[in-house]
N, CA, C and O atoms as a CHARMM CRD file, in Angstrom:
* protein
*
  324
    1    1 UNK  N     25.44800  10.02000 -14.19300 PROA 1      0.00000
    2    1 UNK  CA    24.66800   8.89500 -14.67300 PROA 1      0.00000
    3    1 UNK  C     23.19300   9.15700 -14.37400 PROA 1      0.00000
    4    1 UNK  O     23.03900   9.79400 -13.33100 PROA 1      0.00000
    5    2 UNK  N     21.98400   8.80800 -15.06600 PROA 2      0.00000
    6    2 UNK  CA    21.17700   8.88000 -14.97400 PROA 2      0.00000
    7    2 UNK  C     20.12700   7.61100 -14.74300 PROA 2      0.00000
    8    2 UNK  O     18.92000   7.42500 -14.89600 PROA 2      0.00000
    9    3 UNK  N     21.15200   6.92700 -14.33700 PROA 3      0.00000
   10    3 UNK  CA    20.22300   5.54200 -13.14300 PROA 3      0.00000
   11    3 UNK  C     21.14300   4.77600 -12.12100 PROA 3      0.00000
   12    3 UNK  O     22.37200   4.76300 -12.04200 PROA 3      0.00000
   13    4 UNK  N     20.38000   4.27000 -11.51500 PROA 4      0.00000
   14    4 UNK  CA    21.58000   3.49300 -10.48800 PROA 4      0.00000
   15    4 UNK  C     21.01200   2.33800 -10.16500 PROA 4      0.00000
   16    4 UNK  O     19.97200   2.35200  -9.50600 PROA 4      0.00000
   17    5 UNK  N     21.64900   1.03000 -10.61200 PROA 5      0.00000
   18    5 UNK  CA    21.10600  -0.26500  -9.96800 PROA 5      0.00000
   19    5 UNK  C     20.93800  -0.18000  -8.56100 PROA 5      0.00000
   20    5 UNK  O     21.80700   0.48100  -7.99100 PROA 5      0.00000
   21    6 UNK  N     20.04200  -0.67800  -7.84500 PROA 6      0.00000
   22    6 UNK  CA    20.29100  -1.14000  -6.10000 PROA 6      0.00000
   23    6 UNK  C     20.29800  -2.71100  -6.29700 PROA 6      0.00000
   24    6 UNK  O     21.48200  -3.04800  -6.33400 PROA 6      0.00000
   25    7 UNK  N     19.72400  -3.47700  -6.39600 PROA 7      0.00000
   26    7 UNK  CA    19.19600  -5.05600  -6.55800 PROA 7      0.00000
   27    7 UNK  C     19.95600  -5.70900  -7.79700 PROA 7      0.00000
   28    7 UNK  O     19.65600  -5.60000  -8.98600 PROA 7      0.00000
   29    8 UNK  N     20.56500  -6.11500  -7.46800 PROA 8      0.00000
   30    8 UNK  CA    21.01000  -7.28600  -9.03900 PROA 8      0.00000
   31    8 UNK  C     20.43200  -8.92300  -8.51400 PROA 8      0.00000
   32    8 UNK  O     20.89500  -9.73900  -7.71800 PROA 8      0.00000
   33    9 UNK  N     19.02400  -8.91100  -9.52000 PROA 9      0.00000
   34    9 UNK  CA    18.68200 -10.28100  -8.73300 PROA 9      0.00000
   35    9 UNK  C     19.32900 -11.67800  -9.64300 PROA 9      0.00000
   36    9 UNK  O     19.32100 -12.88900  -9.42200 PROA 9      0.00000
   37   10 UNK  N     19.84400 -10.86700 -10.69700 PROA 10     0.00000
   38   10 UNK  CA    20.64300 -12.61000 -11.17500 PROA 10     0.00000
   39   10 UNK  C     22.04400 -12.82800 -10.04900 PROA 10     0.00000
   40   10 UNK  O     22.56000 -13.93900  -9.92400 PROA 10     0.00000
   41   11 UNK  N     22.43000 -11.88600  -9.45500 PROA 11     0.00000
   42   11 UNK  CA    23.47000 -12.52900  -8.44400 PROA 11     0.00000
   43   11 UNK  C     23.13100 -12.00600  -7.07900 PROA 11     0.00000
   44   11 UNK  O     23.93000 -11.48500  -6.30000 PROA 11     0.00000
   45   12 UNK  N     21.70300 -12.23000  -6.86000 PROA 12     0.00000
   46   12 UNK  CA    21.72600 -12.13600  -5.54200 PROA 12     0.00000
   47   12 UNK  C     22.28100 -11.26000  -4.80300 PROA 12     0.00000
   48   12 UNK  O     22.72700 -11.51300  -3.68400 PROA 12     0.00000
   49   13 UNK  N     22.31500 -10.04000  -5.40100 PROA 13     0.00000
   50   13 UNK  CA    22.93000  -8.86900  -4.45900 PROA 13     0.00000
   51   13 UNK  C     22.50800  -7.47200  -4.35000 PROA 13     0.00000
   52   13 UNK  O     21.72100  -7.24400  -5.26800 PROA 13     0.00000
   53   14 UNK  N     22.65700  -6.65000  -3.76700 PROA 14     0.00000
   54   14 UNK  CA    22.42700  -5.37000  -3.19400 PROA 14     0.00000
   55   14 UNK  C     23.74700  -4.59500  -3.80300 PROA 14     0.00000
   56   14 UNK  O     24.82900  -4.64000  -3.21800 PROA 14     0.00000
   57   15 UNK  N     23.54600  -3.86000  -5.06900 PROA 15     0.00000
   58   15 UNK  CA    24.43200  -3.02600  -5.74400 PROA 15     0.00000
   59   15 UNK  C     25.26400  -1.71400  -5.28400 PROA 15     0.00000
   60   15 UNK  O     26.43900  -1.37200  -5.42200 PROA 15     0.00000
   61   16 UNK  N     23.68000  -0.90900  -4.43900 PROA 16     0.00000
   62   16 UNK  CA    23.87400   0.28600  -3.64800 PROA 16     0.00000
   63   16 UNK  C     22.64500   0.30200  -2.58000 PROA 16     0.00000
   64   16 UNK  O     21.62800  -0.39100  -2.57300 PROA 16     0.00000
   65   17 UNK  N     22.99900   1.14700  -1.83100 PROA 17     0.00000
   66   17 UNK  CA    22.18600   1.49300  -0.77200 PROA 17     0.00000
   67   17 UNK  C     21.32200   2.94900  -0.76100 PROA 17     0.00000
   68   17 UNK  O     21.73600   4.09500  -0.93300 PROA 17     0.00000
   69   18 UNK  N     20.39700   2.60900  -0.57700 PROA 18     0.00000
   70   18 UNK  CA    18.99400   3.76100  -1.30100 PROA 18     0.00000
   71   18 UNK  C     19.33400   4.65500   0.63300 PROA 18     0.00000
   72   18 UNK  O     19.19600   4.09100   1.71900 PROA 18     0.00000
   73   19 UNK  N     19.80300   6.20300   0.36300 PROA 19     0.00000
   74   19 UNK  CA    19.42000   6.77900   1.38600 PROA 19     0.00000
   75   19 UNK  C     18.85000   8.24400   0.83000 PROA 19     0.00000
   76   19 UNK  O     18.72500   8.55100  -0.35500 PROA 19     0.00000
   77   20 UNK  N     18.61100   8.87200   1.71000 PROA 20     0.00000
   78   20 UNK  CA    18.04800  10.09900   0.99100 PROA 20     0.00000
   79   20 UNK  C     18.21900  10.60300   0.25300 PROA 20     0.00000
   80   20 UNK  O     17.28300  11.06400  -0.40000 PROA 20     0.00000
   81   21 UNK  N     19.43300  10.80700  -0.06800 PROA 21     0.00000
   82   21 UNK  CA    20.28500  11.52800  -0.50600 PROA 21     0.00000
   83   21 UNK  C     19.85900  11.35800  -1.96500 PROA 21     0.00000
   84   21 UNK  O     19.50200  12.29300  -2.68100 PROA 21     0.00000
   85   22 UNK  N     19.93700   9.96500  -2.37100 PROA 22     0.00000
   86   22 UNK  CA    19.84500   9.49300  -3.79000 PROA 22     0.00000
   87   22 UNK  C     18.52900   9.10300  -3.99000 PROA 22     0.00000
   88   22 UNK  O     18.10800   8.61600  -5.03900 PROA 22     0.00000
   89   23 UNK  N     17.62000   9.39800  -2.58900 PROA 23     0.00000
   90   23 UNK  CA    16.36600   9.12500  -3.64900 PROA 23     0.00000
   91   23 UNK  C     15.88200  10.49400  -3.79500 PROA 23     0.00000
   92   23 UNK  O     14.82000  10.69600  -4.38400 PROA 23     0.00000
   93   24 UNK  N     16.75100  11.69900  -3.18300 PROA 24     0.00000
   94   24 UNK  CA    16.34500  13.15400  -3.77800 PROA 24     0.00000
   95   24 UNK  C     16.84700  13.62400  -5.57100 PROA 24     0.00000
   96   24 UNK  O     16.44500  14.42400  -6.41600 PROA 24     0.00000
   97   25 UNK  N     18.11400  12.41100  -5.44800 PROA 25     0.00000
   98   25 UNK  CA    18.22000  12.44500  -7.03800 PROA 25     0.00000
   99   25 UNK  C     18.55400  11.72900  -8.28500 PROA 25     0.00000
  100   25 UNK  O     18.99400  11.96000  -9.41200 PROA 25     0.00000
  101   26 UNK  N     18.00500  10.43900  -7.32200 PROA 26     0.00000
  102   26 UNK  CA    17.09500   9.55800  -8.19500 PROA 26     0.00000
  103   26 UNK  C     15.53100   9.15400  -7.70600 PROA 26     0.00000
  104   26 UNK  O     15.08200   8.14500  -7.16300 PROA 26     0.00000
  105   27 UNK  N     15.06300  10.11500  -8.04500 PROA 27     0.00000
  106   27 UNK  CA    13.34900  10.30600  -7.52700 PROA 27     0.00000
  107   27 UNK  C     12.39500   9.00400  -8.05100 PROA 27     0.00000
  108   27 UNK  O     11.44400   8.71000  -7.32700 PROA 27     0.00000
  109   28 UNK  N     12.62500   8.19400  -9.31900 PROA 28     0.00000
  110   28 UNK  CA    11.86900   7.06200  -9.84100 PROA 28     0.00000
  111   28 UNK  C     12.39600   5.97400  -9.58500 PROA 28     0.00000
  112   28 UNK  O     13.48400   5.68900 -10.08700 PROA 28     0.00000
  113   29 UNK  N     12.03000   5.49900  -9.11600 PROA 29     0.00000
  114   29 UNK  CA    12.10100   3.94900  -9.02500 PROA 29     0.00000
  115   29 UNK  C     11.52500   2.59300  -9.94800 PROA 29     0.00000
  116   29 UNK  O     10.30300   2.45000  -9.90400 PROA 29     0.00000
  117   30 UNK  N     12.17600   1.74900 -10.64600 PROA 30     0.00000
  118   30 UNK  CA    12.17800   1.30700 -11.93900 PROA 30     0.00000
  119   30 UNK  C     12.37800  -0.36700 -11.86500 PROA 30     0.00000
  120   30 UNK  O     12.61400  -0.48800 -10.66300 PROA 30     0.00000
  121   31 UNK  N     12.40900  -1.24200 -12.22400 PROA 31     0.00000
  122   31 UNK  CA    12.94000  -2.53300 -12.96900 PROA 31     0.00000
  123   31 UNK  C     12.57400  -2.90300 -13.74500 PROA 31     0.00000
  124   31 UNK  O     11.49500  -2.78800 -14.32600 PROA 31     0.00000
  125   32 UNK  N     13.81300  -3.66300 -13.96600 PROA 32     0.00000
  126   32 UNK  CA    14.04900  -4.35300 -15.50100 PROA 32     0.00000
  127   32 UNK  C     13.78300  -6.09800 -15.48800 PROA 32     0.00000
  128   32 UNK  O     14.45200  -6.93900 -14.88700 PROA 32     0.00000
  129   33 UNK  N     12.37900  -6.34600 -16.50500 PROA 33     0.00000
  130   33 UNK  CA    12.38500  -7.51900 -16.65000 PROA 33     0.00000
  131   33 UNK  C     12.59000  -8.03000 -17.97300 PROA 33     0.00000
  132   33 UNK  O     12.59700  -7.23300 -18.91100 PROA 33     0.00000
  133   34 UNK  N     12.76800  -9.33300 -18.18400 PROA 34     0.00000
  134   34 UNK  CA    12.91900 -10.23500 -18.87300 PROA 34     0.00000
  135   34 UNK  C     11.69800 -10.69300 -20.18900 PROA 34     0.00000
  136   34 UNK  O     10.68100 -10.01900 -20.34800 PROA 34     0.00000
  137   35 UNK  N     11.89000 -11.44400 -20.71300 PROA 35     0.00000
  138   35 UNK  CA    10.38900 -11.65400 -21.69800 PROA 35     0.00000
  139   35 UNK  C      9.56500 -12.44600 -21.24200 PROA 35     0.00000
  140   35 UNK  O      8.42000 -12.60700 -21.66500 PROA 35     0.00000
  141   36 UNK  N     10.17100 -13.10400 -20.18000 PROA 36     0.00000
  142   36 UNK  CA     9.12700 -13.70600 -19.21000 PROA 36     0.00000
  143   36 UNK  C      8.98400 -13.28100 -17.80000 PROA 36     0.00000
  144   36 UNK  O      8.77200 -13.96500 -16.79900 PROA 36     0.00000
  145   37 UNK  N      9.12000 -12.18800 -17.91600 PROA 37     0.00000
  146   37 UNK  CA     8.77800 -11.65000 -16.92400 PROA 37     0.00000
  147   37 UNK  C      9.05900 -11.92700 -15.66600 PROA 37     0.00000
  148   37 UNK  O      8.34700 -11.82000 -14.66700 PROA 37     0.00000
  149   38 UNK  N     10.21300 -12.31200 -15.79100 PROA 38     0.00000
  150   38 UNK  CA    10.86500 -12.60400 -14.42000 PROA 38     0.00000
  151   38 UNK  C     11.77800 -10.98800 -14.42600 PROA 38     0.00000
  152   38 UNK  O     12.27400 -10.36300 -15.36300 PROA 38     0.00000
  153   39 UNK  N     11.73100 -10.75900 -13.26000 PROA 39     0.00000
  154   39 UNK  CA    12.36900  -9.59600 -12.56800 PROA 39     0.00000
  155   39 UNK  C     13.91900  -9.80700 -12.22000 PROA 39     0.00000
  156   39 UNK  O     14.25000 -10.50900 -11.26400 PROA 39     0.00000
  157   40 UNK  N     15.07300  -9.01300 -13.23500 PROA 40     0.00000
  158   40 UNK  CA    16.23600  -8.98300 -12.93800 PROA 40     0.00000
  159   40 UNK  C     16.93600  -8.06700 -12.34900 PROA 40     0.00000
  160   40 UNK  O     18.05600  -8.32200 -11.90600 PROA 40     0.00000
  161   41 UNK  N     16.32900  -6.75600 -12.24900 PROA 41     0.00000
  162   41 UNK  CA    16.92800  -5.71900 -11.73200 PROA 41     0.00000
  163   41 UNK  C     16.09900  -4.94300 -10.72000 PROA 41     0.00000
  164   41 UNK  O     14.89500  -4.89700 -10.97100 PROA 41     0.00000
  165   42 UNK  N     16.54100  -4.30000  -9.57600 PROA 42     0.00000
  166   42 UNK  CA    15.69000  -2.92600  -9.44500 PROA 42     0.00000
  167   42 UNK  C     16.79000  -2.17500  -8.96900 PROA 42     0.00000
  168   42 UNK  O     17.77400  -2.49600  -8.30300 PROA 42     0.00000
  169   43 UNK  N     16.26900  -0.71400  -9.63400 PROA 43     0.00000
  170   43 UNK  CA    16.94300   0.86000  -9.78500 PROA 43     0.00000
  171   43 UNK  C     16.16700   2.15500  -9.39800 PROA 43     0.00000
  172   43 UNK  O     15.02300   2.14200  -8.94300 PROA 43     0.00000
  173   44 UNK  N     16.92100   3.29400  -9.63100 PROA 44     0.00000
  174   44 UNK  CA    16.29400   4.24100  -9.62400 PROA 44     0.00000
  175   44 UNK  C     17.08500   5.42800 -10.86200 PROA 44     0.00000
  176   44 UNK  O     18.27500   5.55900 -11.14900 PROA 44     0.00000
  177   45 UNK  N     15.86700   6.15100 -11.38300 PROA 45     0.00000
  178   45 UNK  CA    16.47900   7.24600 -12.20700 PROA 45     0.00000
  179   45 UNK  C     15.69400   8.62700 -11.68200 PROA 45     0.00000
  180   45 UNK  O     14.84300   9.01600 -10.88200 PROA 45     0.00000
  181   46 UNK  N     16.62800   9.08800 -12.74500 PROA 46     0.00000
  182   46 UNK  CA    16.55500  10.65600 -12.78300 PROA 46     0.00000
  183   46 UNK  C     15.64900  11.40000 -13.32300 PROA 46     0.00000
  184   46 UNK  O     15.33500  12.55000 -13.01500 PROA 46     0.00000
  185   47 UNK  N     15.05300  10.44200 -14.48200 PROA 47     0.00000
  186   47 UNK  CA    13.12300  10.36100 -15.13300 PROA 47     0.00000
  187   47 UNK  C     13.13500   9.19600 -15.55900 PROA 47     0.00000
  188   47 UNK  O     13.93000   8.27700 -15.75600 PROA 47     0.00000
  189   48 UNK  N     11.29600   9.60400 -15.73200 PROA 48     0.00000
  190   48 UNK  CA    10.79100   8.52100 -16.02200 PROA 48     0.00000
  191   48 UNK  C     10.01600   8.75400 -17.41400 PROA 48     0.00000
  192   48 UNK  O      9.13300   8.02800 -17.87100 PROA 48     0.00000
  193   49 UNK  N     10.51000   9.85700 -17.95500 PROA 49     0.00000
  194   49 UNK  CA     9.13400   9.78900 -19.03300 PROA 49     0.00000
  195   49 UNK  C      9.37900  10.87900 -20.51600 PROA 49     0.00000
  196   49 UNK  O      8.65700  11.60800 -21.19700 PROA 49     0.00000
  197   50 UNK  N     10.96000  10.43700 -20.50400 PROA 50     0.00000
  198   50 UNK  CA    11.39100  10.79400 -22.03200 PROA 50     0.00000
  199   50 UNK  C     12.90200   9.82300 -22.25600 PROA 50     0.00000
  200   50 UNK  O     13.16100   8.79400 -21.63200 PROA 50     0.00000
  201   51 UNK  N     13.52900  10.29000 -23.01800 PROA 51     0.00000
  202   51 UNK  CA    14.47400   9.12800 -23.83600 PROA 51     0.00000
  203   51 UNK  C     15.11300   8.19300 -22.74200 PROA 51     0.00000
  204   51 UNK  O     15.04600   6.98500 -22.51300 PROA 51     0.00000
  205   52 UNK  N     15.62100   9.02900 -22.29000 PROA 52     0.00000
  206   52 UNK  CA    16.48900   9.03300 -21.18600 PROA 52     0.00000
  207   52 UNK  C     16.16000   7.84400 -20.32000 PROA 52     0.00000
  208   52 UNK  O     17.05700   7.10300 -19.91900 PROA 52     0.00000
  209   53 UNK  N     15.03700   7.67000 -20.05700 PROA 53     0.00000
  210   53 UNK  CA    14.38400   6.85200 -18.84900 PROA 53     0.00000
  211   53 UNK  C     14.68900   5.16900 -19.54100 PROA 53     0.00000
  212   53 UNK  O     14.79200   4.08700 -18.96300 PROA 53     0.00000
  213   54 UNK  N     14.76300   5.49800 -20.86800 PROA 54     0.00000
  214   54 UNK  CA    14.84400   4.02700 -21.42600 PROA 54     0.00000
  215   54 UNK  C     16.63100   3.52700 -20.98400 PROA 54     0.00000
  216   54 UNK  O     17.07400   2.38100 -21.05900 PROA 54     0.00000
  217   55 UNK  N     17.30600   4.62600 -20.58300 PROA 55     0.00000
  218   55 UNK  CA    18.81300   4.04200 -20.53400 PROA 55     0.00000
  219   55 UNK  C     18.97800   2.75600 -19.77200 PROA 55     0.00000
  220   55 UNK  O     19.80700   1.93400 -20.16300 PROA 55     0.00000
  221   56 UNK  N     18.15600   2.50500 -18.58600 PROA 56     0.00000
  222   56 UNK  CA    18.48300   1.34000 -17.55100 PROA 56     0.00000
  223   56 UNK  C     18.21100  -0.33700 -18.62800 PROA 56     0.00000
  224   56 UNK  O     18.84000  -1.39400 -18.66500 PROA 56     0.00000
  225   57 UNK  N     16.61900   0.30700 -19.57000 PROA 57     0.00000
  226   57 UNK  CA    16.99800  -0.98600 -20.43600 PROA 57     0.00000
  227   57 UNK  C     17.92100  -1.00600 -21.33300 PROA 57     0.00000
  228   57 UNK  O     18.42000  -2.11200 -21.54200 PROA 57     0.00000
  229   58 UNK  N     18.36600   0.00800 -22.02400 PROA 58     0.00000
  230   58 UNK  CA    19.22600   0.12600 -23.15000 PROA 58     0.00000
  231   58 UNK  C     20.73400  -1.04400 -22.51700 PROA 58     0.00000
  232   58 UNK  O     20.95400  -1.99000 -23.27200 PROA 58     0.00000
  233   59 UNK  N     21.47200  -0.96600 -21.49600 PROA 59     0.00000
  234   59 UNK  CA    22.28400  -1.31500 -20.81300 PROA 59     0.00000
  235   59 UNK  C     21.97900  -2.60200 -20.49700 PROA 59     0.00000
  236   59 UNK  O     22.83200  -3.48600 -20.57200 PROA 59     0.00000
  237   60 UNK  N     20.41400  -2.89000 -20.01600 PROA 60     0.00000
  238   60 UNK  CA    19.93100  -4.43300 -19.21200 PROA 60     0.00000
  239   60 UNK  C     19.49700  -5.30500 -20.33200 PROA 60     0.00000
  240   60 UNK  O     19.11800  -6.43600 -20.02900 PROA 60     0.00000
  241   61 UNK  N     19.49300  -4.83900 -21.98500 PROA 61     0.00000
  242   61 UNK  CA    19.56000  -5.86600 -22.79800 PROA 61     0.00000
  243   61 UNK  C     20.94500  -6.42000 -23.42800 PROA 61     0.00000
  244   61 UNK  O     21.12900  -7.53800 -23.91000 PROA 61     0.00000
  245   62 UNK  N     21.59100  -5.68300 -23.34200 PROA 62     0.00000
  246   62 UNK  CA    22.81500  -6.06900 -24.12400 PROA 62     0.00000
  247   62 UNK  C     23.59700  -7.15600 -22.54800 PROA 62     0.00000
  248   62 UNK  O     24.31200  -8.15100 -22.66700 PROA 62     0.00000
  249   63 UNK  N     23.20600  -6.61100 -21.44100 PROA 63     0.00000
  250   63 UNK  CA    24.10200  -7.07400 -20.03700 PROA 63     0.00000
  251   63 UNK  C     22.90500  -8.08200 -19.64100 PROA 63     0.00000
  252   63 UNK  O     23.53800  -8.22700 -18.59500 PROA 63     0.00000
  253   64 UNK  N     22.16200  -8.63200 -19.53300 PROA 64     0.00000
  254   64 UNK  CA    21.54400  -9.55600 -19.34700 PROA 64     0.00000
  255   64 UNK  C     20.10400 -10.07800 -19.97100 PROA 64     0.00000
  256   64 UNK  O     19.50700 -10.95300 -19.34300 PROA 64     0.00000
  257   65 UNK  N     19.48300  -9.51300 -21.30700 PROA 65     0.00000
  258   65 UNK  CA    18.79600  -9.61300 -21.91400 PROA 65     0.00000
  259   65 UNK  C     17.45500  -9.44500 -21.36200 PROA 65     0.00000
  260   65 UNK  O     16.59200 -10.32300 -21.35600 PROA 65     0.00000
  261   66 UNK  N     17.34000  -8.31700 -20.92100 PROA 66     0.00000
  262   66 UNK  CA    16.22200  -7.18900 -20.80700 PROA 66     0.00000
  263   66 UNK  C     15.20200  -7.29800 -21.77000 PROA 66     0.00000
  264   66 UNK  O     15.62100  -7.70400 -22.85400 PROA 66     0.00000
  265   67 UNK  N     13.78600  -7.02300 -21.71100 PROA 67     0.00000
  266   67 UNK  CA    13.14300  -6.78500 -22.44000 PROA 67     0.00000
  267   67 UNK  C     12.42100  -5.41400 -22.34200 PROA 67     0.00000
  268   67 UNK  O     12.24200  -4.67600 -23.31100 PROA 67     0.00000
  269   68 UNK  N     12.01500  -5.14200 -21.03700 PROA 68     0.00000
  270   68 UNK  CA    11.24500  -4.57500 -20.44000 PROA 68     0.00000
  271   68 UNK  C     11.52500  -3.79600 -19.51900 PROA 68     0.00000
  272   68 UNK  O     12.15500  -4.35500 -18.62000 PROA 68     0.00000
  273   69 UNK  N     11.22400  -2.20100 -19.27500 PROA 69     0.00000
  274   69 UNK  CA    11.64700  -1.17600 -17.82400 PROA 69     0.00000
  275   69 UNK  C     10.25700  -1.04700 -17.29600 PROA 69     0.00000
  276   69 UNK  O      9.50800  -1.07800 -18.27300 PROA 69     0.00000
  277   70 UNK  N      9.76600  -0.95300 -16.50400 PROA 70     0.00000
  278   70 UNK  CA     8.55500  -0.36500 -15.61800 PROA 70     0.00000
  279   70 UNK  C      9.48100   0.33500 -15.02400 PROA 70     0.00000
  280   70 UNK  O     10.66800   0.10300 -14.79100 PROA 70     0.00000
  281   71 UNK  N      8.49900   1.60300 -14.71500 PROA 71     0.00000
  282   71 UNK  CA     8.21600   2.71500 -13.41800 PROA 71     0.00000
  283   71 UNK  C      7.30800   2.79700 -12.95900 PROA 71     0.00000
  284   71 UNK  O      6.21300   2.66400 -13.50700 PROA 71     0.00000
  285   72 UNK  N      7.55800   3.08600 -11.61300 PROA 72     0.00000
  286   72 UNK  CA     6.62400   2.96600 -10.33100 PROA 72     0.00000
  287   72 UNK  C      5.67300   4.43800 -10.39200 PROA 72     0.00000
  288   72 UNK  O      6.00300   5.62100 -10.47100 PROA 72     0.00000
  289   73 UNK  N      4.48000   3.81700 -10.32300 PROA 73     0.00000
  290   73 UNK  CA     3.48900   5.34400 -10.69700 PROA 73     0.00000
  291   73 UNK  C      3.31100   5.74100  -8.85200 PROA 73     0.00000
  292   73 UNK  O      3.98100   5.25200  -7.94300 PROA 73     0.00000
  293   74 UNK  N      2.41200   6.56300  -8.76000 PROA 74     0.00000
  294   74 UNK  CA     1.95900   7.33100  -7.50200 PROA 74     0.00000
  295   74 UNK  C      1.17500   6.57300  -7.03800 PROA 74     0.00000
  296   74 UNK  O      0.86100   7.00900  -5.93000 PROA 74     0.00000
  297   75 UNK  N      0.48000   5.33100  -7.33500 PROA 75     0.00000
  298   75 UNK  CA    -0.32500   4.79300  -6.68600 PROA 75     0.00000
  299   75 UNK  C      0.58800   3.39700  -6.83200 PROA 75     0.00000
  300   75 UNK  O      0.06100   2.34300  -7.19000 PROA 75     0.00000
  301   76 UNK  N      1.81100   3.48700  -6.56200 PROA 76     0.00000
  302   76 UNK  CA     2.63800   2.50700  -6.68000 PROA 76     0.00000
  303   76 UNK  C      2.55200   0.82800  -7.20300 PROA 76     0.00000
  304   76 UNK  O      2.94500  -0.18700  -6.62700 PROA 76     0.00000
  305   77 UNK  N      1.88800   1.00200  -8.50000 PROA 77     0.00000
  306   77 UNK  CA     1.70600   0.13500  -9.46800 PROA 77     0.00000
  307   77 UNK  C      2.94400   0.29000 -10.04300 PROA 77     0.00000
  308   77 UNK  O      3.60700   1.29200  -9.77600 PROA 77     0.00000
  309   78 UNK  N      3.51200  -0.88000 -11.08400 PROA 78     0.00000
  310   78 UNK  CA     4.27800  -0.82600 -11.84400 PROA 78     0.00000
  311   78 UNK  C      3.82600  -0.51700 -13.32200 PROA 78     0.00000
  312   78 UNK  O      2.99600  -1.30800 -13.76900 PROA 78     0.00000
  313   79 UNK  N      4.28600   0.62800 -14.25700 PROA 79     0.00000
  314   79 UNK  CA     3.83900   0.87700 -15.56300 PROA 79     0.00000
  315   79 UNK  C      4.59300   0.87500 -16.41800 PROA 79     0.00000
  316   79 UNK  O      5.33100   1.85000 -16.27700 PROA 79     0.00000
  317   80 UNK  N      4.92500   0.13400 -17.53500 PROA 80     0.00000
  318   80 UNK  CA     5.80600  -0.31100 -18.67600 PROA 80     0.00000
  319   80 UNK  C      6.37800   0.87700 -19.39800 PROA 80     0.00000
  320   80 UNK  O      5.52200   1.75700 -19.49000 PROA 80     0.00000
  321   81 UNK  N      7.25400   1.13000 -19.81200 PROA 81     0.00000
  322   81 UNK  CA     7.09800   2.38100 -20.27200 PROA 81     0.00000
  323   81 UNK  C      7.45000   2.34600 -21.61300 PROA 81     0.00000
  324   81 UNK  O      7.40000   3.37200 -22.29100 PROA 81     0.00000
């Protein structure tokens, strides 16, 4: 798979647990918001910056109506992608 929820904030829970291991291979860190911009998810993938990276929304619109993925840049802003 090429993302992994940690945070599911429509039920209040902790999906997985971020240890080294997986942030050596899931290196980006990502969420998925809403059209109002309320924050439903946070994840991590495997990229951030070709098709692929769109999979966490592809999944978070049909499963809770996603609009939106940001990734976390180097100066740890969030950037839409």
């Amino acid at each position: 798979m090429a993302y992994v929820i940690l945070i599911d904030l429509l039920d209040c829970k902790t999906t997985a647990i971020t240890t080294p291991e997986m942030i050596a291979h899931y290196p980006y860190p990502f969420r998925l918001l809403d059209g109002d911009r309320n924050i439903y998810f946070y994840g991590r993938s495997t990229t951030c910056d070709d098709e692929e990276a769109f999979a966490p929304l592809d999944w978070a619109k049909v499963d809770s109506g996603c609009t939106t993925v940001e990734y976390r840049d180097d100066w740890g802003d969030w950037i839409p992608l």
